[in-house]
Backbone as a chain_set.jsonl record, in Angstrom:
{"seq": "XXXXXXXXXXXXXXXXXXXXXXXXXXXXXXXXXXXXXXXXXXXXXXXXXXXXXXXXXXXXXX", "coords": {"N": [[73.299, 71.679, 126.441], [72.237, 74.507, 125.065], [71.291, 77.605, 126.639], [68.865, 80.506, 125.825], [67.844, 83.963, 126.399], [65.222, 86.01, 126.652], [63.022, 87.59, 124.561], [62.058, 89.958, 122.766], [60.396, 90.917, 119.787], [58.971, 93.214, 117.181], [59.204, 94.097, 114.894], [59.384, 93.999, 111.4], [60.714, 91.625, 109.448], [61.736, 92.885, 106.87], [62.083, 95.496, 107.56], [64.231, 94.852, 110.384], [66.579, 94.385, 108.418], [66.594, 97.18, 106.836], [66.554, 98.713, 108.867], [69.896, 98.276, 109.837], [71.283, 98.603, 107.475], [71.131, 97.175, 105.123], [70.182, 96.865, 101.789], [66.971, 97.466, 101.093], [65.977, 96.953, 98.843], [65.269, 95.081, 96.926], [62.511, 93.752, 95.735], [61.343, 91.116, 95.802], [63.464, 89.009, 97.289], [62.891, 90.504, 99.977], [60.428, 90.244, 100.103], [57.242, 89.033, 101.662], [57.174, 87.729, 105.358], [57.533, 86.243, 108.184], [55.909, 84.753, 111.247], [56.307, 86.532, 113.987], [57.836, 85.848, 116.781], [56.885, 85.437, 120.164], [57.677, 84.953, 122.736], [59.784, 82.306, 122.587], [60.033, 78.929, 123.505], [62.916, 77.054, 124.99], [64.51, 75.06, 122.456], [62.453, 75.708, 120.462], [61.866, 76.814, 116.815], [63.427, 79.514, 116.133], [63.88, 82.67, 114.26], [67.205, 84.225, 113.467], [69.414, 87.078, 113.281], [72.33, 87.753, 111.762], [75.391, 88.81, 111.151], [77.87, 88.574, 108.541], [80.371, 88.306, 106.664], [80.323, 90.729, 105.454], [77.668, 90.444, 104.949], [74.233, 90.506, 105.173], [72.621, 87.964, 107.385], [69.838, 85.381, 107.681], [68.481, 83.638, 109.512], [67.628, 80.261, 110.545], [67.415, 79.083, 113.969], [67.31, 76.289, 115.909]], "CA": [[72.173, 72.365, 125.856], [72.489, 76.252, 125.02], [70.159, 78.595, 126.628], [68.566, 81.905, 125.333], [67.495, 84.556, 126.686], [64.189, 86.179, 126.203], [63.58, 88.395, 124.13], [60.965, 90.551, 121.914], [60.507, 91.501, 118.054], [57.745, 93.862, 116.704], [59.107, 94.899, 113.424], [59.293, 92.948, 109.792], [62.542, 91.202, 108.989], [62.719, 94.411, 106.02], [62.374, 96.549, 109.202], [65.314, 95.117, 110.777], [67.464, 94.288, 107.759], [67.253, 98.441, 106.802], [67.754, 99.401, 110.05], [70.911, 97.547, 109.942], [71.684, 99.107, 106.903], [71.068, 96.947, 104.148], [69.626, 97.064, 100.786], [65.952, 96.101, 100.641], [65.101, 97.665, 97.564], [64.652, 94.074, 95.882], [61.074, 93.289, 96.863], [61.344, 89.829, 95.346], [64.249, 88.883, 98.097], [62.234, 90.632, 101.045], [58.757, 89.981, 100.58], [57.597, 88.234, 102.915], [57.987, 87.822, 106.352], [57.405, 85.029, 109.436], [55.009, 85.34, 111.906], [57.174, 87.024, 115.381], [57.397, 84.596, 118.059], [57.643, 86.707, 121.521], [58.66, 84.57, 123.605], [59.996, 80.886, 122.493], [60.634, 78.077, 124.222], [63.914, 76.392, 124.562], [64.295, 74.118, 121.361], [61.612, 76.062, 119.436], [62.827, 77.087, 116.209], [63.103, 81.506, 116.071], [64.696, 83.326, 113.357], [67.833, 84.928, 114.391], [70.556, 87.749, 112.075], [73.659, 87.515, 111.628], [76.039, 89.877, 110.199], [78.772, 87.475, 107.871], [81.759, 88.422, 106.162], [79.661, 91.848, 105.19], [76.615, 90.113, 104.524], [73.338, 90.254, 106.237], [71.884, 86.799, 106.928], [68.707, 85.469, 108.144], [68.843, 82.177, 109.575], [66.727, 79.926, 111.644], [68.05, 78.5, 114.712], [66.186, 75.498, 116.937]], "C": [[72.419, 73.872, 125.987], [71.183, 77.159, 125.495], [69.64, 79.481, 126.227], [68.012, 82.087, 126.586], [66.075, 85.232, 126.326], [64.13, 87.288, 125.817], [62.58, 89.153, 122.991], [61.037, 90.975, 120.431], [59.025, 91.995, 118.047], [57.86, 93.947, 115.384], [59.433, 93.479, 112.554], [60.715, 92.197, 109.693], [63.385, 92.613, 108.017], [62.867, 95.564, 106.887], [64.069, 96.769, 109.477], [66.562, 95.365, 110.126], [68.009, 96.211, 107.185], [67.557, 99.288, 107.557], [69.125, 98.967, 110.381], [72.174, 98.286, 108.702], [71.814, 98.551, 105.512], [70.344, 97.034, 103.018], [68.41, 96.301, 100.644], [65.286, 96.37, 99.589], [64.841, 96.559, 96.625], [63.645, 93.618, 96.791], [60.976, 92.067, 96.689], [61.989, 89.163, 96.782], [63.36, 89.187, 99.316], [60.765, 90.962, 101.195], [58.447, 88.933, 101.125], [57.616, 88.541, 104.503], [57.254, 87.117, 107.477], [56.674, 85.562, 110.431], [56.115, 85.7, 113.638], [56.717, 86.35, 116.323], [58.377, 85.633, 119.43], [58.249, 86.658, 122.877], [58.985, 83.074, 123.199], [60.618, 80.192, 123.494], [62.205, 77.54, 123.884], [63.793, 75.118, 123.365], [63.109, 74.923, 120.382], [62.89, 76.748, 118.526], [62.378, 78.9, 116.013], [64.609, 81.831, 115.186], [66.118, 84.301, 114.138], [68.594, 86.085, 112.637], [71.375, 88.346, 112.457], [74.11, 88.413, 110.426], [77.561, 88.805, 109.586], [79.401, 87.838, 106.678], [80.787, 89.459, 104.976], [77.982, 91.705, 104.951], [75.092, 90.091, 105.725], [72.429, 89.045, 106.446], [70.884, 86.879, 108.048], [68.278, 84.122, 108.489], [67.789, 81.378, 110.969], [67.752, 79.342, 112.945], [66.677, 77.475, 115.825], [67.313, 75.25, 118.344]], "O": [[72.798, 74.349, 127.057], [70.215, 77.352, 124.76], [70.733, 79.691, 125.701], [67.734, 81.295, 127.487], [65.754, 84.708, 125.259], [64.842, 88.163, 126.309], [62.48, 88.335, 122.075], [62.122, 91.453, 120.099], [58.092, 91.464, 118.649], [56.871, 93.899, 114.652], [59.645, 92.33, 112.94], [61.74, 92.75, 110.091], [64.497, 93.137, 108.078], [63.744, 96.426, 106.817], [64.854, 97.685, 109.234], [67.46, 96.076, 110.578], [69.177, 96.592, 107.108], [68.323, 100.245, 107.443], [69.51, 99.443, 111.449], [73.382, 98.456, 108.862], [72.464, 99.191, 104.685], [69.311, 97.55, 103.444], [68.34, 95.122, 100.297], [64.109, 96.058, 99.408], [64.264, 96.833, 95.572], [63.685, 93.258, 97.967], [60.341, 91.597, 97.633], [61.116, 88.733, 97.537], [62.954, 88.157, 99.854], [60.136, 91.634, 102.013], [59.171, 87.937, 101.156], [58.088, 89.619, 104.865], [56.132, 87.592, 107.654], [56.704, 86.782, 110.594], [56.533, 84.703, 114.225], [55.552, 86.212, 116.697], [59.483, 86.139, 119.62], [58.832, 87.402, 123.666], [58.073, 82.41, 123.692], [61.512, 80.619, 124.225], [62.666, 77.583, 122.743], [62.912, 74.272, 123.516], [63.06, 74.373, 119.282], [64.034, 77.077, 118.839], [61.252, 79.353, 115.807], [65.78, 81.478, 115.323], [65.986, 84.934, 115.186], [68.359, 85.903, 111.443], [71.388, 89.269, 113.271], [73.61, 88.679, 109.333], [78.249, 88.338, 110.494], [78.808, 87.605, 105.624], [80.562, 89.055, 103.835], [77.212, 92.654, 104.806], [75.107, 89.685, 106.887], [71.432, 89.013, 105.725], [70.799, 87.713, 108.949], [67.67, 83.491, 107.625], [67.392, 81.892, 112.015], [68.946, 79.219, 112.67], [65.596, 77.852, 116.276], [66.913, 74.69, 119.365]]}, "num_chains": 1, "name": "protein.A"}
């Protein structure tokens, strides 16, 4: 079984994605956005992002 760590979010997903440096100028694509879970349990499912072969993804993980 894989553990996490704990770990906080305040800002939007378009938050993090243009602090990161990507393009959120399509509002279609990043409207939206999941309610911030601030501390999850092991096995809950929490959004994580991933940087992938230049790309910025946005992926759930349980």
């Amino acid at each position: 079984m894989a553990m996490r760590g704990r770990f906080e979010q305040s800002g939007t997903r378009r938050y993090y994605a243009k602090a990161l440096g990507a393009d959120t100028s399509d509002h279609v694509k990043w409207f939206g956005d999941t309610i911030p879970s601030y501390n999850p349990a092991p096995g809950q499912y929490s959004r994580m992002i991933m940087l992938h072969n230049n790309e910025l993804l946005f992926i759930g993980m349980t």
